[in-house]
C-alpha positions as CSV (number, residue, x, y, z in Angstrom):
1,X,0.0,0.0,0.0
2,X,0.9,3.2,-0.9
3,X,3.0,5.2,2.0
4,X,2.9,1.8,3.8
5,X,6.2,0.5,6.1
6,X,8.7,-1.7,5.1
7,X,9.0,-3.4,8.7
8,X,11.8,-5.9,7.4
9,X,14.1,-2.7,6.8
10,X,12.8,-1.4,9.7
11,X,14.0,-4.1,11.9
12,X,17.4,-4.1,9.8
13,X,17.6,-0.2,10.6
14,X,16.8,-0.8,14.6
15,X,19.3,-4.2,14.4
16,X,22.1,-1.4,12.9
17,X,21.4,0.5,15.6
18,X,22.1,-2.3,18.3
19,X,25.1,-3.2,16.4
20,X,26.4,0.0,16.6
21,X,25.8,0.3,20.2
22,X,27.5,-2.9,21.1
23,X,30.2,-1.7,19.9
24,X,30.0,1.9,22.2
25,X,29.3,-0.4,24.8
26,X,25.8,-0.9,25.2
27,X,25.1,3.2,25.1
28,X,21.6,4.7,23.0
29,X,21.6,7.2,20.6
30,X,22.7,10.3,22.1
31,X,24.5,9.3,25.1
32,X,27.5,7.1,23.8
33,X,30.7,7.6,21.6
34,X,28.9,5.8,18.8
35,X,25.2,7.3,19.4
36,X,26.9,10.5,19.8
37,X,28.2,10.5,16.2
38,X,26.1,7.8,14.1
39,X,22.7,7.7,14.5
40,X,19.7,6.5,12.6
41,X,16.6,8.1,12.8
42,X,12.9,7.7,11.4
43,X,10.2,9.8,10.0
44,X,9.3,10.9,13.2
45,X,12.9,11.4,14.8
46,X,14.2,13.9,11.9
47,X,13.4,16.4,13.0
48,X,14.9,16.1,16.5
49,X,17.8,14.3,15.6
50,X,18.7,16.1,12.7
51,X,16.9,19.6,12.2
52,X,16.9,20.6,16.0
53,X,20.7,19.3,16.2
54,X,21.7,20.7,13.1
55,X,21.8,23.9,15.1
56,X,24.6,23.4,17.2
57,X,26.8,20.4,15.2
58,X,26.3,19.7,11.4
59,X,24.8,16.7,10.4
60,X,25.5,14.7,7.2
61,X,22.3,12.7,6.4
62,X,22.8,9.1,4.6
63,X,19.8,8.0,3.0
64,X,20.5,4.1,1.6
65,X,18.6,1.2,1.6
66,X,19.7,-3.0,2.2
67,X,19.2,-3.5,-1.3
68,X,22.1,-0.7,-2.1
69,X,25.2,-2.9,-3.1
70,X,26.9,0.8,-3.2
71,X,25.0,1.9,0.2
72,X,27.1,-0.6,2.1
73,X,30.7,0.8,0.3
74,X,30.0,3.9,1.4
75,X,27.8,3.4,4.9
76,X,30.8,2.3,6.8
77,X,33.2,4.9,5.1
78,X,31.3,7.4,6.9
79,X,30.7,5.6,10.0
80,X,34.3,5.0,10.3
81,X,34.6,9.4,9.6
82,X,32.7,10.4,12.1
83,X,33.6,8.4,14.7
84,X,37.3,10.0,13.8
85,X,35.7,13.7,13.7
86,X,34.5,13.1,17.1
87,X,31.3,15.0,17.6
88,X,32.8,17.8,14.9
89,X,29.3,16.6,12.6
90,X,27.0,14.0,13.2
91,X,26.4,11.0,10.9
92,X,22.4,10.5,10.4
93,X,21.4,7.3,8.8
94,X,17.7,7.2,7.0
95,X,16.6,3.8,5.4
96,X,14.7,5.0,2.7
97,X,12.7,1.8,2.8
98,X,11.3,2.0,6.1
99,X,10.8,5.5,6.1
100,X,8.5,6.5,3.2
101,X,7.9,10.2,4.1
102,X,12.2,10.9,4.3
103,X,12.3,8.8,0.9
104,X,9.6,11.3,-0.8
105,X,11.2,14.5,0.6
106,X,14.3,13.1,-0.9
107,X,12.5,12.9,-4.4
108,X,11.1,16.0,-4.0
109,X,14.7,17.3,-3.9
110,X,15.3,15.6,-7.2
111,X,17.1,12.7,-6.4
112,X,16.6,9.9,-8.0
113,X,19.7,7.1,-6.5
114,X,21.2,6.6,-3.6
115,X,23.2,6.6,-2.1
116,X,22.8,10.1,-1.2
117,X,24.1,12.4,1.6
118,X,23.1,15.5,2.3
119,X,24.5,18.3,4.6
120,X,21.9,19.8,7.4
121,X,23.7,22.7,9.0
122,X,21.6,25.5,11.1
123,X,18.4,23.8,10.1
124,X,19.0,24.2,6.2
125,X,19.7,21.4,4.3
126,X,22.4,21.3,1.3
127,X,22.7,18.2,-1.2
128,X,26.4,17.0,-0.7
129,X,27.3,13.4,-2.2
130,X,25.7,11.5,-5.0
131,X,27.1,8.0,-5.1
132,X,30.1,5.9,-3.5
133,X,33.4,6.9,-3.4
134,X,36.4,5.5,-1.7
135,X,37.4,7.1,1.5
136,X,40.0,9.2,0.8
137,X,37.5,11.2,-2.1
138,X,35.4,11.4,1.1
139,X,37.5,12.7,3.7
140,X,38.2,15.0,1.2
141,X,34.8,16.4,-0.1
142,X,34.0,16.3,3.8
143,X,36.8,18.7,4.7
144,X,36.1,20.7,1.2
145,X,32.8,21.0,2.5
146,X,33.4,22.3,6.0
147,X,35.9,25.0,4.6
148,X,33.2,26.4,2.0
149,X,30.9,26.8,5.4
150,X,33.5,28.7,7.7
151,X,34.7,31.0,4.3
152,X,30.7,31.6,4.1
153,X,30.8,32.6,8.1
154,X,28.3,29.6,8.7
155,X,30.6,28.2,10.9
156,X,32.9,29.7,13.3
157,X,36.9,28.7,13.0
158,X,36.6,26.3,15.9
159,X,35.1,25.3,18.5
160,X,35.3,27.7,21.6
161,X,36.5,25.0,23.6
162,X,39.4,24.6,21.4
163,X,40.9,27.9,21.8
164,X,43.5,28.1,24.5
165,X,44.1,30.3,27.6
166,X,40.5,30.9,29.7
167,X,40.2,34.7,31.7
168,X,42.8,33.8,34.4
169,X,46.0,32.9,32.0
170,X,44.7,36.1,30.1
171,X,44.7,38.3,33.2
172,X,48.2,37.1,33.5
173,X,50.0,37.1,30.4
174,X,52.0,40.4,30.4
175,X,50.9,40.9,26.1
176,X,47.2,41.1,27.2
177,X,48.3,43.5,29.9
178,X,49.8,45.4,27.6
179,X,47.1,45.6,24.9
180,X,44.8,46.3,27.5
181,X,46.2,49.3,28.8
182,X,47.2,50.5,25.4
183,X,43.5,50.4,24.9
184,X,42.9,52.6,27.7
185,X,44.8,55.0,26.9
186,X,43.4,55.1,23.3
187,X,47.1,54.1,21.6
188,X,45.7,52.0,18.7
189,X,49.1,51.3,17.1
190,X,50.4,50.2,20.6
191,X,47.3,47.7,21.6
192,X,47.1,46.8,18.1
193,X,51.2,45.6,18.2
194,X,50.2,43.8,21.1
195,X,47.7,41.4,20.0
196,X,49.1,40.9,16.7
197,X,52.2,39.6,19.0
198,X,50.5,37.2,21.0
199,X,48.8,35.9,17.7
200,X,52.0,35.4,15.9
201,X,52.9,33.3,19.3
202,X,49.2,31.4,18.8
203,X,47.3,32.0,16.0
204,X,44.4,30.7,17.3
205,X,44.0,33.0,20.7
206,X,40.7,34.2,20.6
207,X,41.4,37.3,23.1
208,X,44.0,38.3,20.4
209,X,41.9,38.1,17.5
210,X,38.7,39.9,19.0
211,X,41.5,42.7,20.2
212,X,42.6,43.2,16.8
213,X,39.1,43.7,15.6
214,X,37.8,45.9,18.2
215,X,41.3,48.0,17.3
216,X,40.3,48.1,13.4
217,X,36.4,49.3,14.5
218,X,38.0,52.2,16.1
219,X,39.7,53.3,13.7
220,X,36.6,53.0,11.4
221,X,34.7,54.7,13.7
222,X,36.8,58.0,15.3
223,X,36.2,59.6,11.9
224,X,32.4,59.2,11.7
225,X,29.4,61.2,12.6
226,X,27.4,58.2,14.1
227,X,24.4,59.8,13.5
228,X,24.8,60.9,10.2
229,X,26.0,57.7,9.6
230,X,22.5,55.8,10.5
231,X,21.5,58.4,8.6
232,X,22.8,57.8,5.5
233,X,21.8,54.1,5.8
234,X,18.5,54.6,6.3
235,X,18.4,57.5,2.7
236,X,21.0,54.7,1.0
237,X,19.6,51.6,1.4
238,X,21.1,50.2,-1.7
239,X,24.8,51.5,-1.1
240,X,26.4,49.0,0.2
241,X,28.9,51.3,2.1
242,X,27.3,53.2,3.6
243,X,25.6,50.2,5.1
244,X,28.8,48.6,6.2
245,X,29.7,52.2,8.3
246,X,26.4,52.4,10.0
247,X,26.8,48.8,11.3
248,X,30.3,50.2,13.0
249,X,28.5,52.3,14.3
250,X,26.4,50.3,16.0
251,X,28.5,47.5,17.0
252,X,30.8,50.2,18.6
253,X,27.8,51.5,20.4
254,X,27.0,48.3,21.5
255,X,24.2,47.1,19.2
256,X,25.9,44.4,17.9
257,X,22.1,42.6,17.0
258,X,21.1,45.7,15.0
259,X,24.7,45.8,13.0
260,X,24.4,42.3,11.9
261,X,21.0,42.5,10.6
262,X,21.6,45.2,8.8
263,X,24.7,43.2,7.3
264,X,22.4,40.3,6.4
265,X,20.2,42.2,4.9
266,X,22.5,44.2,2.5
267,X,23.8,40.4,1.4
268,X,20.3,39.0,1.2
269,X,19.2,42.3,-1.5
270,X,22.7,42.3,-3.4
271,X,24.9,40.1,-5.5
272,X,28.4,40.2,-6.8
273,X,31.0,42.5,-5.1
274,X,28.3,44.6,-3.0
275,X,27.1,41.0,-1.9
276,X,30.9,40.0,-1.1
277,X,31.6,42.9,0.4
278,X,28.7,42.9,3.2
279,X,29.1,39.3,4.0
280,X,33.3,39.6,4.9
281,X,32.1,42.5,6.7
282,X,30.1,41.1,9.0
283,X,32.7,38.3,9.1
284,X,34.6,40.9,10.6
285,X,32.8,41.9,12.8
286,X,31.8,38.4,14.2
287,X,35.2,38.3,15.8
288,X,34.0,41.4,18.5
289,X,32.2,39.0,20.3
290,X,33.2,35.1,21.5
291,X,32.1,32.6,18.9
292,X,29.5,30.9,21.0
293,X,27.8,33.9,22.3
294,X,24.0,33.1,20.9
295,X,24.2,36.6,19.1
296,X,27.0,35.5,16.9
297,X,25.1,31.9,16.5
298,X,22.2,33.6,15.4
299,X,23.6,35.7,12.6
300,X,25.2,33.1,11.2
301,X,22.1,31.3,10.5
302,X,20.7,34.2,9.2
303,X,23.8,35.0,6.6
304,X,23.3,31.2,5.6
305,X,19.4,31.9,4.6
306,X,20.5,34.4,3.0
307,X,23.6,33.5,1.2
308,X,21.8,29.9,0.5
């Protein structure tokens, strides 16, 4: 019957699923290493496993069936990759068979074979891989993949976490001292020095890299009229520029929310170098504020709506 479920493959899927954690050591989905990483899910888990998660990890979502000789090449390719990325994106497994409503949204996309995967990041979903492919073409597309996302600003350069140093090394480290008093004093060139030091000494020091930004935004901004600025926004909606100096303005006045929208929207209504232009701006100024502060997270998704 039509829209009816295929319970074999829907045991197969569920016996998958044991298999997989056996092998984590007995854990469920979402609380083990392997459940953690590789998951399957249903017509009525997608959307919590994958849409609501795609909003804080990616998720790469293999639709295959049993009866794919080329499903079971690439299947355990990217198992075997996600359990090495570690949580860095989340392998979704659908069995189109036992999930008729996933299988139909998947033709509605236009895709006729599997296997497929596609990429769900921030609740939008991109078509990736057609086809098998051995794992090194993977890995690579994979990585490929993740680069085209952080050069678009849909993801940050790495994981918060990942940065080194937390508020008491920085309280101690004689460079931040320094570049904090410069700041102080209003000695751009001096702060400026300072931060790029401790970057050259760790290039991925998140304290340095928001300290050069905030140093660049001040130059941007001492020359302005930050009224007339808004100003000329709001009579120039089309010039891209003048867009770009009204959001200093406000992120410098500490309206961060207001400066990226107005960012977004100047991508969303423009195309070739007006369009580039807005979105490495607000690139820019993304690193004012710590990657995981909800702000940044929600611009992000935003520029990926309207970039995609």
């Amino acid at each position: 019957m039509h829209g009816a479920v295929d319970l074999g493959a829907l045991q197969a899927a569920a016996r998958k699923q044991q298999e997989r954690q056996a092998r984590s050591g007995g854990a469920p989905a979402g609380a083990g290493a392997a459940g953690k990483y590789v998951v399957d899910v249903t017509d009525q888990t997608f959307n919590t496993e994958v849409v609501e998660r795609s909003q804080t990890v990616p998720v790469l979502v293999d639709f295959w069936a049993e009866w794919c000789g080329p499903c079971k090449q690439l299947g355990p390719v990217l198992e075997k990759l996600a359990e090495e990325a570690a949580g860095k994106w989340i392998l979704a497994k659908v069995d189109i068979d036992a999930n008729p409503q996933l299988a139909a949204y998947m033709q509605q996309m236009g895709v006729r074979g599997i296997p497929f995967v596609a990429a769900v990041v921030a609740g939008q979903l991109l078509p990736f891989l057609n086809g098998a492919a051995p794992e090194p073409q993977v890995r690579q597309a994979i990585d490929q993949l993740f680069q085209a996302l952080r050069k678009e600003g849909i993801l940050p350069d790495a994981p918060e976490g990942e940065q080194p140093g937390g508020a008491a090394e920085a309280q101690a480290d004689p460079l931040t001292q320094r570049a904090e008093e410069a700041l102080q004093r209003g000695d751009l060139d001096a702060a400026k020095a300072a931060f790029e030091e401790m970057l050259a000494g760790d290039p991925r020091n998140a304290r340095a890299k928001q300290g050069v930004a905030l140093v660049e935004l001040h130059r941007r901004v001492r020359s302005l009229d930050p009224e007339g600025a808004v100003q000329e926004a709001a009579a120039k909606p089309g010039d891209v520029q003048a867009q770009i100096r009204a959001a200093d303005v406000e992120m410098a006045t500490g309206r961060p929310e207001q400066a990226f929208d107005r960012l977004v929207t100047a991508v969303r209504g423009t195309a070739g170098d007006d369009r580039d232009a807005a979105r490495k701006h607000l690139l820019s100024l993304f690193e004012l504020l710590p990657a995981d502060d909800p702000r940044v997270a929600k611009a992000r998704r935003s520029l990926q709506s309207a970039l995609f």
